[in-house]
C-alpha positions in Angstrom: 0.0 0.0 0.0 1.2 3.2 -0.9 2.1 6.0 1.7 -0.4 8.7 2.5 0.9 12.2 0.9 0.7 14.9 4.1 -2.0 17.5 4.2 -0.9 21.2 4.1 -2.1 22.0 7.3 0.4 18.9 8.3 3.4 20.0 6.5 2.5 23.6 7.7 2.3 22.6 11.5 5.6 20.9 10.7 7.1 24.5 9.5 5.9 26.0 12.3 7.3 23.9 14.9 10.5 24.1 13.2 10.2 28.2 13.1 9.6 28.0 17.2 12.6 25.4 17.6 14.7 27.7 16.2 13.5 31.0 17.8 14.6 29.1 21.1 17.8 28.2 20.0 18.1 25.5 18.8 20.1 24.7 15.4 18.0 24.6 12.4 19.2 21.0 10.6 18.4 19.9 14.8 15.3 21.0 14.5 14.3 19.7 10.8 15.0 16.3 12.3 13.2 16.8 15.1 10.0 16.9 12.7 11.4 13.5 11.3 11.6 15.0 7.7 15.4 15.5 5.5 16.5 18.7 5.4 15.6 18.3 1.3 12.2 18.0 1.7 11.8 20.4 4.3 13.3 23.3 1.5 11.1 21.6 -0.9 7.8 22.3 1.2 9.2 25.8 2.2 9.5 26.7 -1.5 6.6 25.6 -2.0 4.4 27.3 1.0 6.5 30.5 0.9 7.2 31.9 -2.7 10.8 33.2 -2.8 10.1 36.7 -3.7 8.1 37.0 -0.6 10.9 35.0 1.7 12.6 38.7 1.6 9.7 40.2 3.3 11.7 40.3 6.5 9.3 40.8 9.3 6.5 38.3 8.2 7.4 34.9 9.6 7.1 31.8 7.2 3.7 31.0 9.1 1.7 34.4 8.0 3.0 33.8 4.4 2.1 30.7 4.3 -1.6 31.2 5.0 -1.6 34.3 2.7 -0.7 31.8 0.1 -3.6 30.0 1.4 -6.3 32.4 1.2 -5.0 33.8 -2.1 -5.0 30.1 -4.2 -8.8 29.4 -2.3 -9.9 32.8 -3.2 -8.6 32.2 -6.9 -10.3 28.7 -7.2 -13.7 30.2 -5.8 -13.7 32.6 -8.7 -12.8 30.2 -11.3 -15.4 27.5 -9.8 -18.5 30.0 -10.6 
């Protein structure tokens, strides 16, 4: 049987946790295996939650850009649904 893919609130919970790890000092690559995911497909969800033009933002944290993403991509299917 094949494994189950993550949800995006899963891999976001998973981004946050590593965002808070880090804030209290603890190294990042510690803290992405923490989670129990490689340090590649931690990138590879964080490129794909956070676009890179907005990673230089600066104050917004990886969490608030990530749901931003959200809304905008559920906003854009609900127009092209009706």
């Amino acid at each position: 049987m094949a494994n189950k893919r993550p949800k995006p609130e899963g891999i976001v919970a998973k981004l946050r946790q590593v965002e808070i790890l880090t804030g209290q000092g603890m190294p990042r690559l510690d803290a992405i295996r923490q989670i129990g995911v490689t340090e590649q497909t931690y990138y590879r969800r964080l490129s794909a939650i956070v676009p890179i033009a907005c990673r230089s933002m600066g104050k917004r944290s990886a969490v608030e850009l990530a749901q931003l993403s959200s809304r905008n991509s559920s906003a854009s299917r609900k127009r092209t649904s009706v």
